[in-house]
C-alpha positions in Angstrom: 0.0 0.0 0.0 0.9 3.5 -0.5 1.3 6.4 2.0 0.3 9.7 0.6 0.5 13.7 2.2 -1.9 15.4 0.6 -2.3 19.5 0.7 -5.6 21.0 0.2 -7.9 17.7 0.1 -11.1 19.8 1.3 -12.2 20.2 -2.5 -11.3 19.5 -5.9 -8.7 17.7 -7.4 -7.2 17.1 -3.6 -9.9 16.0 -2.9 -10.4 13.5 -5.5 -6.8 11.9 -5.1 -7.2 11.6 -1.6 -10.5 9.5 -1.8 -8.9 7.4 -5.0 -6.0 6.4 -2.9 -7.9 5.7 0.2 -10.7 3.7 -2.1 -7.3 1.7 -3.2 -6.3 0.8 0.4 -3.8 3.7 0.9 -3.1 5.9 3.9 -3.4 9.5 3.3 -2.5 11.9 5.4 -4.0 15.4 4.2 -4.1 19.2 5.1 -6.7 21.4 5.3 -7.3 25.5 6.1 -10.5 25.4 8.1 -12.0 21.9 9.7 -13.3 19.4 10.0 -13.4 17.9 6.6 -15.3 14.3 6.1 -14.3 12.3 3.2 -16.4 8.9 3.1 -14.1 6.1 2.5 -14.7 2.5 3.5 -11.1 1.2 2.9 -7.8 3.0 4.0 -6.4 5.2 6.4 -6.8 9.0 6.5 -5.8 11.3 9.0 -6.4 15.2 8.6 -3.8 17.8 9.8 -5.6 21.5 9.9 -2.9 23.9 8.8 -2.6 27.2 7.3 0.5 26.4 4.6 1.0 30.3 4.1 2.2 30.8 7.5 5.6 30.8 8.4 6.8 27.2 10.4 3.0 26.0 9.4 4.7 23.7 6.5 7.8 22.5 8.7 5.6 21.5 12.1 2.9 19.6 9.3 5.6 17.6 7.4 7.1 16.8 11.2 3.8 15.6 12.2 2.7 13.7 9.3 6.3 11.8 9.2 6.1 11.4 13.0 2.3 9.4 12.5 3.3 7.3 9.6 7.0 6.7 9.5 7.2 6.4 5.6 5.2 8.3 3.1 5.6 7.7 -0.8 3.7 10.5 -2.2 4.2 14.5 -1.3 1.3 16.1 -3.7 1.6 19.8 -3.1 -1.9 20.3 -4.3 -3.4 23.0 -1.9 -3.5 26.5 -3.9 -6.1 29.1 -5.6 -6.2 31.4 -8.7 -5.8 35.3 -9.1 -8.0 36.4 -12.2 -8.1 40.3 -13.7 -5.5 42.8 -15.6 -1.9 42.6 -13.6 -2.2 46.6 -13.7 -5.6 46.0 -10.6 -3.5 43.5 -8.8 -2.5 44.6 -5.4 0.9 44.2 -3.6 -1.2 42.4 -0.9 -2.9 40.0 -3.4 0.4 39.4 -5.3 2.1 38.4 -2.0 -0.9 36.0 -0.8 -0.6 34.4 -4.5 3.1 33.5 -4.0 2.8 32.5 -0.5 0.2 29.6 -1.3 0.8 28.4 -4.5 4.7 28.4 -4.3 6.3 29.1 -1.0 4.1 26.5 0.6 4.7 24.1 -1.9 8.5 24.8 -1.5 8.8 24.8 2.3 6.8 21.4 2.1 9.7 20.0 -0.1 12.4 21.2 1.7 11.2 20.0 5.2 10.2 16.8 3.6 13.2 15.9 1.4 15.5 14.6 4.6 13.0 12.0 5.6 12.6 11.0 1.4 16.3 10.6 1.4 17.0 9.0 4.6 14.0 6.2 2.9 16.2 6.4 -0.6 12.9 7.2 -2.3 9.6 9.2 -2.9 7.4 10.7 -5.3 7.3 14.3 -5.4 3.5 15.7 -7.4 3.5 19.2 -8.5 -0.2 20.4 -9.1 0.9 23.4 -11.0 -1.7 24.4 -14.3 -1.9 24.6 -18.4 -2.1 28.7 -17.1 2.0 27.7 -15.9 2.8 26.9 -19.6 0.8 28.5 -21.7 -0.9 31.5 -19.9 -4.5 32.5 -21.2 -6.1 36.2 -20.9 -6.3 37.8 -17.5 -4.5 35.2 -15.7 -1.0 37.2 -15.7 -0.2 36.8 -12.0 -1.5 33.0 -11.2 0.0 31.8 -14.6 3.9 33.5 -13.0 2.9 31.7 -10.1 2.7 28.3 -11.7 5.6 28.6 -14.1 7.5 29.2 -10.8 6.4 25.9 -9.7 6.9 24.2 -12.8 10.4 25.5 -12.5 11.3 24.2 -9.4 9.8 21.2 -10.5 12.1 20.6 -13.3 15.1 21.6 -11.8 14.4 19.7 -8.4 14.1 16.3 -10.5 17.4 16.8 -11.4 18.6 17.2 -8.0 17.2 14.5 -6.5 16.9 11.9 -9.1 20.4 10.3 -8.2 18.5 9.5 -4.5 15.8 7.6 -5.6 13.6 10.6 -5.9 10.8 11.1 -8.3 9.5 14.4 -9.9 6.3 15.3 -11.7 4.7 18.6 -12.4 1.2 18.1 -13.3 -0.9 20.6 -15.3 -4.7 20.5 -15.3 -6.9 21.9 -17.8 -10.0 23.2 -16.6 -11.8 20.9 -14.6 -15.0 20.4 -12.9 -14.2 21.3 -9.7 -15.2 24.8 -7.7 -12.2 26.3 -8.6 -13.9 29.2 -10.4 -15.8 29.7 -7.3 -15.0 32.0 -5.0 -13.6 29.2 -2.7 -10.8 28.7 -5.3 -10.4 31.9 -7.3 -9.7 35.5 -6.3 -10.6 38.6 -8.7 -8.6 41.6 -8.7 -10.5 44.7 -8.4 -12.1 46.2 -11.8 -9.9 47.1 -15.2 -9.8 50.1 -17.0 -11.9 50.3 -19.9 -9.1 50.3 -21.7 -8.7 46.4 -21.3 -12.5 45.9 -22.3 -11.7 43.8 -25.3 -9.0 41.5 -23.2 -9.9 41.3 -19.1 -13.5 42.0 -20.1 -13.7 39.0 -22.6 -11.3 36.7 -20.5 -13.6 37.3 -17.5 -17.0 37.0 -19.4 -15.1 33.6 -20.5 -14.5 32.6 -16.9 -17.9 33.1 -16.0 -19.2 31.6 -18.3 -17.2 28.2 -18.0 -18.2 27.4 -14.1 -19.5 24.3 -13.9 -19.2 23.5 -17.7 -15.6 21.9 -17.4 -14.6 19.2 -19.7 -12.0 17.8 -17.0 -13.4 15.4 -15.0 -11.5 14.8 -11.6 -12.3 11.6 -11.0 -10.3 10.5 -13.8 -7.6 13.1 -13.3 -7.6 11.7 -10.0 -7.2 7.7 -11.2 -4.7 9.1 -13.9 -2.5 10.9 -11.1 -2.8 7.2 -8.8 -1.5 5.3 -12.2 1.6 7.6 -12.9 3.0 7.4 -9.3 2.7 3.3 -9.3 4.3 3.8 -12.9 8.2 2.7 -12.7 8.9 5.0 -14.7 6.4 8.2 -14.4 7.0 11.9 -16.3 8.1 14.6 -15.2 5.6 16.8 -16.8 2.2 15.8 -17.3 -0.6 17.6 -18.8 -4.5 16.3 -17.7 -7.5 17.1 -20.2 -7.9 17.6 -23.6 -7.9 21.6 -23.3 -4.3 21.1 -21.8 -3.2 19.6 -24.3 -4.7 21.9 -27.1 -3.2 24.9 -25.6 0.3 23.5 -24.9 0.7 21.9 -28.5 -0.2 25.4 -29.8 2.0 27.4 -27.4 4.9 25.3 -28.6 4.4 25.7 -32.3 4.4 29.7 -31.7 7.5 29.2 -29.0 9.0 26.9 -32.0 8.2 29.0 -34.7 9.5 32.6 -33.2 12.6 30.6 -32.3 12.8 30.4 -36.0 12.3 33.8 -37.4 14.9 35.3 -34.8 17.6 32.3 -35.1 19.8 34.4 -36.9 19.9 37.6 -34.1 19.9 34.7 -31.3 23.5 33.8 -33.3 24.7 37.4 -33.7 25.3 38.0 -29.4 28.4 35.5 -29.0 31.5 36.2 -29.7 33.8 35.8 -33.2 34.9 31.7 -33.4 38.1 33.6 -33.6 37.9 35.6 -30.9 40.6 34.7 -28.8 
């Protein structure tokens, strides 16, 4: 059986992996802001640590805990994070800051406190959820698409780090699902544009609005899909979830391919002379 932490496992896709691994016979051990949260599972173990991951220490004492109940966990899925919608030019310093301090500090300070117990065990499976928005950023999603390419980026590099000690990486990236993450449990809106963005923040929030609860992702699958790769011997490190995902990332690396391509020649031009001595 596998032991699983679990961040964020009130809602969502959290929630989803958490009850697929306990339906499986797993343990999970999972995180939430605000209590009590009942998952109904006839088969595994959970236990539920209430934590708030953007204060300071609050990642440290929860990895401490969780290690100190179970001994041995398999899985860390850093899963536990929200969305900032609007124009960057309405975002606040405050909102910025809140962003960063969830969906990447957290996750960060989570992997650092946990990565001494993963190598003293000489193996574990560190799960990303970052977003599509973290590789190929959509309208009016600026700030919470830098905050998941940050997290893709420690991702990537990490793996490389830690796969000489047994250590597995993989950054996954939904497309939208149908969870309550447009909802104002999930999301955050900065405060209103300027007219002057009326035919990009006002269509890409019309969009938004208009997609709640019409999804394509289902997160039951996504959540069977993430419990496959990390019994896989030999998982990825990226991983896109839901058809949209993929649609977006296939186009954003045709236009990264093709601009590579009509600026080759300038790329060139900035080293030195072959004969420069």
């Amino acid at each position: 059986m596998t032991t699983w932490f679990i961040t964020g496992i009130s809602r969502g896709l959290g929630r989803a992996v958490a009850i697929a691994a306990l339906a499986e016979g797993d343990t999970v051990i999972g995180t939430v802001r605000k209590g009590p949260v009942s998952l109904d599972h006839h088969t595994g173990t959970l236990h539920v640590l209430t934590v708030d991951l953007a204060e300071a220490g609050a990642a440290e004492v929860c990895i401490a805990e969780a290690f100190e109940r179970v001994g041995h966990i398999d899985v860390i899925v850093n899963n536990a994070g929200y969305g900032l919608l609007g124009a960057l030019e309405s975002a606040t310093d405050e909102e910025v800051e809140r962003l960063f301090a969830v969906d990447v500090i957290a996750p960060f300070r989570i992997i650092r406190a946990a990565l001494p117990h993963l190598r003293r065990q000489g193996n574990g499976h560190i799960v990303n959820i970052t977003s599509i928005a973290g590789r190929a950023p959509s309208t009016g999603s600026a700030m919470y698409s830098a905050a998941k390419s940050a997290l893709e980026g420690m991702s990537a590099a990490l793996s490389l780090e830690v796969a000489p000690l047994g250590i597995k990486v993989t950054a996954v990236a939904p497309g939208a699902f149908r969870t309550d993450f447009l909802s104002s449990h999930s999301i955050r809106k900065s405060g209103e544009a300027d007219s002057a963005y009326a035919e990009t923040i006002g269509r890409s929030d019309a969009a938004f609005n208009a997609a709640a609860g019409r999804q394509a992702g289902n997160p039951e699958r996504a959540a069977k899909v993430i419990i496959a790769l990390v019994r896989s011997p030999n998982p990825p490190l990226h991983l896109l979830l839901g058809s949209d995902a993929l649609r977006r990332a296939r186009t954003k690396l045709d236009q990264i391919a093709n601009e590579i391509d009509a600026w080759a020649a300038i790329t060139r031009s900035t080293d030195y002379p072959e004969d420069t001595p």
